[in-house]
C-alpha positions in Angstrom: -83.4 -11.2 -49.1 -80.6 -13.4 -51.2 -77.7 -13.7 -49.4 -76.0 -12.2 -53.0 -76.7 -8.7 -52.2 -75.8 -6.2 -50.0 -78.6 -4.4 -46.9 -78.9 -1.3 -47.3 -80.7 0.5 -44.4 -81.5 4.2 -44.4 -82.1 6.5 -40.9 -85.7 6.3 -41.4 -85.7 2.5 -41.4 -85.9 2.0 -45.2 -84.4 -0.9 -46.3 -83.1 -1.7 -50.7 -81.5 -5.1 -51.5 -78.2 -4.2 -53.8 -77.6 -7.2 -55.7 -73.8 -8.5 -55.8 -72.8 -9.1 -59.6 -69.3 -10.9 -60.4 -67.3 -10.7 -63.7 -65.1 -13.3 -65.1 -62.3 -12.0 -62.7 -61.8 -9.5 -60.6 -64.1 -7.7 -57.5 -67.6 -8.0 -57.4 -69.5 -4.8 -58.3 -72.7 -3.9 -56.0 -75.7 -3.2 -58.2 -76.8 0.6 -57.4 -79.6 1.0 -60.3 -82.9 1.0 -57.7 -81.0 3.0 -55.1 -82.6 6.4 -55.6 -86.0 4.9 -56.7 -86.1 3.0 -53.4 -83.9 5.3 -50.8 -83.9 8.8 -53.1 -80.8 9.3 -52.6 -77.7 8.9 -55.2 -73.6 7.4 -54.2 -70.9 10.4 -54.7 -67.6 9.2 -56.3 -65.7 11.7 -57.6 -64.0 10.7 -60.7 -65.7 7.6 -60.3 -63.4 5.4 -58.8 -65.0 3.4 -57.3 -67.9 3.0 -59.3 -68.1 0.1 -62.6 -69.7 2.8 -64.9 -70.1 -0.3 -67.6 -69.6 -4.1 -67.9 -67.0 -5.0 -70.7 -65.3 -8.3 -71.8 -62.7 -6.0 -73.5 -59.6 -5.5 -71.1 -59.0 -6.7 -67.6 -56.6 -4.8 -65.3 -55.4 -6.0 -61.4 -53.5 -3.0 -60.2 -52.6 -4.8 -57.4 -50.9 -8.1 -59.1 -49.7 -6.5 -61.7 -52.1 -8.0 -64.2 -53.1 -6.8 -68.4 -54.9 -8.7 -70.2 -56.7 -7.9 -73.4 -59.8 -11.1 -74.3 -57.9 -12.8 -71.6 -54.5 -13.0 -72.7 -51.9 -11.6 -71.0 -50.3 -8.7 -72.6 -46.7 -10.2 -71.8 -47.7 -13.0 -74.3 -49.0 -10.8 -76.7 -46.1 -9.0 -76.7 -43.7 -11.2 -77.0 -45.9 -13.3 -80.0 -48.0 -11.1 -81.3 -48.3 -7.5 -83.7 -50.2 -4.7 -83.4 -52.2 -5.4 -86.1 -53.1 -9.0 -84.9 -53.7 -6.9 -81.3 -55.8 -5.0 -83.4 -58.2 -7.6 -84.5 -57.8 -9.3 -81.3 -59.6 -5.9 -79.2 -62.1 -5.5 -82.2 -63.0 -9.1 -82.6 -62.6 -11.0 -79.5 -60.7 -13.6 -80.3 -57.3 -14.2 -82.3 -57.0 -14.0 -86.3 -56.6 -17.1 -88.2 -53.7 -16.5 -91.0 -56.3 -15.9 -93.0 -58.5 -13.6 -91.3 -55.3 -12.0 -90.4 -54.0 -11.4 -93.9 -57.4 -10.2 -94.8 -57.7 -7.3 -92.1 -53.4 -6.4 -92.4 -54.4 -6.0 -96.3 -57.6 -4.0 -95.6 -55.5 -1.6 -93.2 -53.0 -1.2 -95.6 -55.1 -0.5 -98.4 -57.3 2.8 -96.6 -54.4 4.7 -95.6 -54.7 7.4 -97.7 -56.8 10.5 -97.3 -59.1 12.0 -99.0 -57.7 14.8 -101.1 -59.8 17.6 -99.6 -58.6 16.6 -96.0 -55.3 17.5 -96.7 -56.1 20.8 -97.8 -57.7 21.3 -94.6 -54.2 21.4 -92.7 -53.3 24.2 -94.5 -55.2 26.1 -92.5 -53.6 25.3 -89.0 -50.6 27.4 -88.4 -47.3 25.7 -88.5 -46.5 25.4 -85.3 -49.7 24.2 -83.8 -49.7 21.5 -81.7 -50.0 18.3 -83.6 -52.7 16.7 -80.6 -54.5 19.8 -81.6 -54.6 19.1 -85.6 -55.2 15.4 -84.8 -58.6 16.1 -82.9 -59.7 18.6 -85.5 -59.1 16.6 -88.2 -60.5 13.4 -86.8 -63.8 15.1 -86.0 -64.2 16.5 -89.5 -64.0 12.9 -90.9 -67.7 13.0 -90.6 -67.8 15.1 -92.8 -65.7 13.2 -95.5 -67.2 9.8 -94.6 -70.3 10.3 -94.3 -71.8 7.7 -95.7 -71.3 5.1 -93.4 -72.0 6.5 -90.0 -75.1 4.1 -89.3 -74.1 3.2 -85.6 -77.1 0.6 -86.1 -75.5 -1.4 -88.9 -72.3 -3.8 -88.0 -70.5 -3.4 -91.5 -70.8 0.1 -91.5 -69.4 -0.1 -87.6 -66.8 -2.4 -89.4 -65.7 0.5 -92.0 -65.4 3.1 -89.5 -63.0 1.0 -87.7 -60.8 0.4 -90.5 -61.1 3.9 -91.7 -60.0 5.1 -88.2 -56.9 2.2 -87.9 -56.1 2.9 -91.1 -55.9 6.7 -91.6 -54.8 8.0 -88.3 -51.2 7.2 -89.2 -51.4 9.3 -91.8 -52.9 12.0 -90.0 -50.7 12.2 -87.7 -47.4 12.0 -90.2 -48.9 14.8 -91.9 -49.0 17.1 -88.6 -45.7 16.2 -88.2 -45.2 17.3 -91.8 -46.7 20.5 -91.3 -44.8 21.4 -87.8 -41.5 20.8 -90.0 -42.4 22.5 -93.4 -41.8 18.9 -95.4 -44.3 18.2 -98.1 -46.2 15.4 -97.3 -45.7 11.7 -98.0 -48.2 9.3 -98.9 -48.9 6.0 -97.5 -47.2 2.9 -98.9 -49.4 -0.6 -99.3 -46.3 -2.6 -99.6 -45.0 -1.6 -96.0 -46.7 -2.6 -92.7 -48.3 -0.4 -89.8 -45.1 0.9 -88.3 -43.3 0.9 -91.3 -45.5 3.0 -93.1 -46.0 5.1 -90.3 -42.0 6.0 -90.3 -41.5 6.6 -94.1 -44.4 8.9 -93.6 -43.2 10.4 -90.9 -39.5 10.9 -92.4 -38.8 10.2 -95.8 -38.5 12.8 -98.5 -39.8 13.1 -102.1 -35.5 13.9 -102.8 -34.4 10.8 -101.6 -34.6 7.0 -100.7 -35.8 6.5 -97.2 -34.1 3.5 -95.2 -36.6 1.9 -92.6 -34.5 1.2 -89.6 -36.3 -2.3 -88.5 -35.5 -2.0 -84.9 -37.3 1.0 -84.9 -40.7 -0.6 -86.8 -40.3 -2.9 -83.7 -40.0 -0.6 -81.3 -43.1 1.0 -82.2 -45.1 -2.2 -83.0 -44.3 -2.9 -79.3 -45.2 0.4 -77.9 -48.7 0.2 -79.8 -49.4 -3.1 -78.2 -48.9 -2.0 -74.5 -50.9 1.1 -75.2 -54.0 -0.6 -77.2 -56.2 -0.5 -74.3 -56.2 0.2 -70.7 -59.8 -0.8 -70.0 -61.9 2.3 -68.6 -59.9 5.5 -68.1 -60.3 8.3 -68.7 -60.2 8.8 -72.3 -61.8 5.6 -73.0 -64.4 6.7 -70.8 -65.0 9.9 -73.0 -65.4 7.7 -76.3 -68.1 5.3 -74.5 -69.5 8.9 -72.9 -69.9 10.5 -76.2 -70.8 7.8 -78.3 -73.7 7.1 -75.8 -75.8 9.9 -76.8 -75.5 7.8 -80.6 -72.8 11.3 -81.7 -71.2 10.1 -84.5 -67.9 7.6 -84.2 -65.7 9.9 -85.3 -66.8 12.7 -82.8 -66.3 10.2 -80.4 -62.6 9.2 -81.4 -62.1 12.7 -81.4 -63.1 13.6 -77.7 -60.9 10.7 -77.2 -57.8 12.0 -78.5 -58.6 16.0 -76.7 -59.0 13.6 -73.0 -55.8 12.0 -73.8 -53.5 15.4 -74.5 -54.1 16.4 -70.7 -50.7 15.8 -68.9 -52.1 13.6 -66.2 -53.2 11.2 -68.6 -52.0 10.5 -72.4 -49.1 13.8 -72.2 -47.3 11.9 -69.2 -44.6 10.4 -71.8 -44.5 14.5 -73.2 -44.1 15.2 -69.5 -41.2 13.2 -69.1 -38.8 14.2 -71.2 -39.9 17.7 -70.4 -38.8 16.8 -66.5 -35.4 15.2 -67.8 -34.7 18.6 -69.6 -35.3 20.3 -67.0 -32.7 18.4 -64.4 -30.7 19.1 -67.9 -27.7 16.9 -65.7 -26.7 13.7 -64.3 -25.2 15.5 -61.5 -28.5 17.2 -60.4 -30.3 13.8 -60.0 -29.9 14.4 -56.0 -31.3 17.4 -55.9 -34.2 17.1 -57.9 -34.6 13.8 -56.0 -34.3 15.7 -52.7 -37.2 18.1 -54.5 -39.4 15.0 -55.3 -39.2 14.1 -51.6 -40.1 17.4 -50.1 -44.0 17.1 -49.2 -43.8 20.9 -49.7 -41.9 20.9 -53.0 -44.5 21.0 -56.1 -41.7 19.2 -58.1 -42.8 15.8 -59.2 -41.2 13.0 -60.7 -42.8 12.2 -63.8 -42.6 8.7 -65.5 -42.6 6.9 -62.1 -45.5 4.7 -60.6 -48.8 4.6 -61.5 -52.4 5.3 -60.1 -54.0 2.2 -61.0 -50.2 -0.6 -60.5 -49.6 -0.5 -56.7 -46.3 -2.9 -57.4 -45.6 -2.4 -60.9 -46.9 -1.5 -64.2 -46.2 -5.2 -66.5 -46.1 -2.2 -69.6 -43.0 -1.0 -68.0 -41.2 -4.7 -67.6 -41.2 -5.5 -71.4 -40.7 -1.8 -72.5 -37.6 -1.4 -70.2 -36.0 -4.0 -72.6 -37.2 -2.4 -75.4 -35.3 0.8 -74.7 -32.0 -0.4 -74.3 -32.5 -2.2 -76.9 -33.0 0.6 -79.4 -30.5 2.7 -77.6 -27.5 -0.4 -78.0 -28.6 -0.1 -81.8 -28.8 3.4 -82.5 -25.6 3.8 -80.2 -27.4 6.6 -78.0 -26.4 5.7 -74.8 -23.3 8.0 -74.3 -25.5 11.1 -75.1 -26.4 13.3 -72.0 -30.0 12.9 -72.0 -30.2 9.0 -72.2 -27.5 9.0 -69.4 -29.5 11.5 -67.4 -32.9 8.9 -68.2 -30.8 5.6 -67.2 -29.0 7.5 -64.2 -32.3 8.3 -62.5 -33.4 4.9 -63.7 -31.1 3.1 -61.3 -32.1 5.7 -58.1 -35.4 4.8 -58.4 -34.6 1.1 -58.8 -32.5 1.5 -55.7 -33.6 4.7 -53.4 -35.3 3.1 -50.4 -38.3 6.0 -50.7 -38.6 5.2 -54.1 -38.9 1.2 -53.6 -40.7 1.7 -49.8 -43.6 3.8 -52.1 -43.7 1.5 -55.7 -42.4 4.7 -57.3 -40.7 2.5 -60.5 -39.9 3.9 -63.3 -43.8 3.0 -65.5 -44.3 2.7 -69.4 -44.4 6.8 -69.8 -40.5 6.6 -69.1 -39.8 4.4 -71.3 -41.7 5.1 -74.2 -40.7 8.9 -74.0 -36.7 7.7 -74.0 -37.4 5.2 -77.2 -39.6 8.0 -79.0 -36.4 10.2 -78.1 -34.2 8.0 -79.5 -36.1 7.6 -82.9 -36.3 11.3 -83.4 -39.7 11.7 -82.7 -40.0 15.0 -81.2 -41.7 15.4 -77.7 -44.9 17.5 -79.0 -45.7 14.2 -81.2 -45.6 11.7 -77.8 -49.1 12.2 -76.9 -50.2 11.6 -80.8 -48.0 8.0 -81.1 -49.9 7.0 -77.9 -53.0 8.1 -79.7 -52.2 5.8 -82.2 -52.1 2.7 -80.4 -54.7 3.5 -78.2 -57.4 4.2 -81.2 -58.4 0.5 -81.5 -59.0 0.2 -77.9 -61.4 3.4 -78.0 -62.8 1.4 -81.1 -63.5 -1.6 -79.3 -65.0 0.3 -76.4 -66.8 2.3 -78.8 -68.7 -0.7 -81.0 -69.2 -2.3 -77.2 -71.1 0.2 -75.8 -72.9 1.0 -79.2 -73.9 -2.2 -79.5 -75.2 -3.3 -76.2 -79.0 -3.2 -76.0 -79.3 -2.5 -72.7 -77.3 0.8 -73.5 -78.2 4.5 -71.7 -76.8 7.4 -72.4 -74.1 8.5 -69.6 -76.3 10.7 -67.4 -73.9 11.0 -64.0 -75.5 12.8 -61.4 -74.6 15.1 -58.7 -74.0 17.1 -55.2 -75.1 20.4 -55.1 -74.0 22.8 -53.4 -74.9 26.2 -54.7 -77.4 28.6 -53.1 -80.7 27.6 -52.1 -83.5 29.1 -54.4 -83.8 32.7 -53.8 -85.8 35.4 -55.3 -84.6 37.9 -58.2 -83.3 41.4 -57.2 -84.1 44.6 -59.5 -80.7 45.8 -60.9 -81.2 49.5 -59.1 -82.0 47.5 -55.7 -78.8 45.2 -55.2 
C-alpha cells in the first residue's frame, strides 16, 4: 500500500486504500471514489464541508490566513491594479489580457448590452413591486429561449457567446428591474461608457435630462465587482456546477445561481445589513443591541460581521473598508444618522474584546451595503449588484465543469432515516 493514501479498515476486517491527492496549494483531499464499491458504505457531510466536491484551478481561498486569490493572483493586487472587466477575462481565460486581447473583450461587452426587444416586454408582466432577485432569475432563465441558438455546451465558441451574452446583458437586466420597481421608463445601454458606468446611467438617468456619472461611484462599483467575482465553491457556485452537470442549459444554470444567492445566509447578507442597522435605527442603542448579540439565548444577530469560511479576517473587507469612507468623504454622507450608526458600531467591533476574542470584524457584506447606501441603491437591489459581479465566476465554474471530460453529473447520496419497508393498509382498516 503507497504510503500516499490513507488505511481504511472496516469492523469486519476489510481494508480500501484512499489515495492522498494535493492541489497547487492548499490541504490535501483523500480520494473517496472506491469507498462504497470496496467497503459499501458512503461518508456523511452535511453541506459538504468537508468534502472537495470538484477539482478547479479557478479560485483559491485560505480561511485561515486570510488568503483570495483568483489564477493565482492575489485579490489585493487585482484590486489595486486591475478592472472588473480585465477580472473578467482573467476568471474566464486563465491568465491576464494583453492590451489587446483586453480591448477586444471590453469592446465585445460593451457592444451586447442591449436586449432583445421581446425581453423587455416580458417585465411587464411582473408586478411593480416584485422583488428585483426575483425578476432577475426569471428573466435570466428565459434567455434560452431568446438565444437559442447557441446553447451547444459541446462547442467552445458557442460557450464563448454565452459568456459574453451573460456579462454583457445582466447589467441591463437588472437596471431595468430597478426601472420597473420605480415606474421610470427604461434606459438603454451606452457603448461609449464602460461596465460600471453604463450600469449607473441605466440605473439613474432619465430620457428628460442629462445624466452626470459621478466617477467615484463607477469606482466604487468596479471595486465591489472585483471582490465579489468569485469565491471558489459556495454555495451558489455550487448550484451553477450542480445544474449545469446534468448538460441543463447555461442559462438555467446562471439562473439557479442567482435564486441560491437571494437566500439571506448567503448573497442577501449585504440586504441583511442595512436591514439590522435600521432596526438599531440609533447610535445610542449600539450597547444594547450589542448586549443582544452577546446573549447565547438572544436570536439577535449581528449581521455584516465575520465570516464562515475567514477565521481572522475576510482580505474583501480590508480594501472595501477604504472604499467606503472614501465614497462617503465624497458624497459628504458621513454626518447622516445611518452612516454614523454603520461607523459607530464599526469602531465596537474593532475594539469590543468579545468581538476581537471571536474574529467577529466587520466582513465585505458591511461594507458594500453602507457604499450601495450611499450611492442610492436601494437595499432590495443589494443581492442583484452582488449578482452582477459574481456572474463571471459562476461562468468560469460553469465552462470548467462543462468542459472537463472526466465530468458526472452531481449525484450526492444519502442517510436514511425513514421507516423501514412496511406493508400497505386498506383505507377502511387504518
Amino acid at each position: 500500500m503507497s504510503q500516499d493514501a490513507f488505511r481504511l479498515i472496516s469492523p469486519k476486517g476489510t481494508e480500501s486504500a484512499l489515495p492522498v491527492r494535493s492541489g497547487t496549494t492548499g490541504p490535501d483531499v483523500i480520494d473517496i471514489g472506491g469507498l462504497y464499491r470496496e467497503q459499501g458504505v458512503f461518508t456523511y457531510d452535511p453541506g459538504f464541508v468537508a468534502t472537495g466536491s470538484c477539482s478547479s484551478d479557478i479560485t483559491f481561498i485560505d480561511g485561515e490566513k486570510g488568503v483570495l486569490m483568483y489564477r493565482g493572483y492575489p485579490v489585493e493586487q487585482l484590486a489595486k491594479h486591475s478592472s472588473f472587466i480585465e477580472v473578467a477575462y482573467l476568471l474566464l481565460y486563465g491568465d491576464l489580457p494583453t492590451a489587446d486581447e483586453l480591448e477586444s473583450f471590453d469592446q465585445t461587452i460593451r457592444r451586447h448590452t442591449m436586449l432583445n426587444e421581446g425581453m423587455l416586454k416580458f417585465f411587464n408582466g411582473f408586478r411593480y413591486d416584485a422583488h428585483p432577485m426575483a425578476i432577475l432569475s426569471a428573466v435570466v432563465g428565459s434567455m434560452s429561449a431568446y438565444y437559442h441558438d447557441t446553447l451547444d455546451s459541446s462547442n467552445p465558441e458557442e460557450r464563448d457567446i454565452f459568456a459574453h451574452r451573460i456579462l454583457a446583458k445582466l447589467p441591463t437586466i437588472a437596471a431595468a428591474a430597478y426601472k420597473l420597481n420605480i415606474g421610470q421608463p427604461f434606459m438603454y445601454p451606452r457603448n461609449e461608457l464602460n461596465y460600471c458606468e453604463n450600469l449607473l446611467q441605466m440605473l439613474f438617468a432619465v430620457p428628460a435630462e442629462p445624466y452626470e456619472m459621478d466617477e467615484v461611484a463607477a469606482e466604487a462599483l468596479d471595486l465591489l465587482f472585483i471582490l465579489h467575482a468569485d469565491h471558489e465553491q459556495n454555495c451558489s457556485t455550487s448550484t451553477v456546477r450542480m445544474a449545469g452537470s446534468s448538460g441543463a442549459n447555461p442559462y438555467s444554470a446562471i439562473a439557479a445561481g442567482v435564486s441560491a444567492l437571494w437566500g439571506p445566509a448567503h448573497g442577501g447578507a449585504n440586504e441583511a445589513v442595512l436591514q439590522m442597522l435600521e432596526e438599531i435605527g440609533d447610535a445610542s442603542q449600539i450597547p444594547k443591541y450589542v448586549a443582544k448579540a452577546k446573549d447565547k439565548d438572544d436570536p439577535f444577530r449581528l449581521m455584516g460581521f465575520g465570516h464562515r469560511v475567514y477565521k481572522n479576517f475576510d482580505p474583501r473587507a480590508t480594501i472595501i473598508r477604504e472604499m467606503a469612507h472614501k465614497v462617503l468623504d465624497k458624497l459628504g454622507r458621513h454626518d447622516t444618522p445611518l452612516f454614523n450608526l454603520a461607523l459607530e458600531l464599526e469602531q465596537v467591533a474593532l475594539k469590543d474584546e468579545y468581538f476581537i476574542e471571536k474574529n467577529l470584524y466587520p466582513n465585505v457584506d458591511f461594507y458594500s451595503g453602507i457604499i450601495y447606501r450611499a450611492l442610492n441603491i436601494p437595499t432590495s437591489m443589494f443581492t442583484v449588484m452582488f449578482a452582477l459581479g459574481r456572474s463571471v465566476g459562476w461562468v468560469a465554474h460553469w465552462q470548467e465543469m462543462i468542459s472537463d471530460p472526466k465530468g458526472k453529473i452531481a449525484r450526492p447520496r444519502q442517510l436514511y432515516t425513514g421507516s423501514a419497508q412496511r406493508d400497505y393498509v386498506a383505507v377502511e382498516k387504518r
